[in-house]
N, C-alpha and C positions, 0 to 999 in steps of 0.2 A: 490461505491467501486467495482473495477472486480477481481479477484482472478484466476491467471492462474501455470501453473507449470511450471520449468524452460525451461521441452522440449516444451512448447509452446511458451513463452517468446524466445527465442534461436532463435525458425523459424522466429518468425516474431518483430524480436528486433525494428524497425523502428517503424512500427505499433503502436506500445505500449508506445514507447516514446512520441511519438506525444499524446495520449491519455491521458500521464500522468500530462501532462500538465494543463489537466481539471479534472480529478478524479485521485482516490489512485488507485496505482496498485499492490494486496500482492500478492506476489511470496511464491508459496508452494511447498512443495514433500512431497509425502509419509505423507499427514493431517500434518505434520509442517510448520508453517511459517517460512522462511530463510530470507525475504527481503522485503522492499517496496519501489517503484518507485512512488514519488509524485514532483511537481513542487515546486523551492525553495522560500522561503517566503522572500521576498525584503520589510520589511516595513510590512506587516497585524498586527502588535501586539501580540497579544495573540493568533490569528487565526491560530497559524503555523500548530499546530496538529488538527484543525477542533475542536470539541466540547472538545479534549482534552489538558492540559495545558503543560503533557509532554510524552515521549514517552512510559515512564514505564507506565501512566495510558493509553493510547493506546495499548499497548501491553497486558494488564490487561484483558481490555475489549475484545480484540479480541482469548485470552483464554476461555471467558467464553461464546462467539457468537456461536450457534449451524450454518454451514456450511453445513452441510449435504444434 
């Protein structure tokens, strides 16, 4: 997972796309999450969210990850 801020996401939007491709990309400002950039799930199953089954427990988890 890389975690960057919109002013960086912005400069270098190409960049990042191409990376999303293979890992999650959460977009922050200001310690909140706004967004994440990940590649879309054609078929994986259950895989769509990685270890999680939907976005809310994705989200859940990434409340309680120390970032710091």
């Amino acid at each position: 997972m890389l975690y960057v801020t919109i002013a960086e996401l912005a400069a270098h939007l190409d960049k990042y796309i191409e990376m999303a491709k293979d890992e999650d990309i959460f977009i922050r400002e200001n310690g909140q999450y706004l967004a994440m950039l990940t590649a879309p799930d054609f078929g994986k199953g259950d895989k769509q969210y990685g270890p999680f089954k939907t976005t809310e427990e994705m989200m859940k988890s990434l409340e309680t990850e120390d970032i710091s």
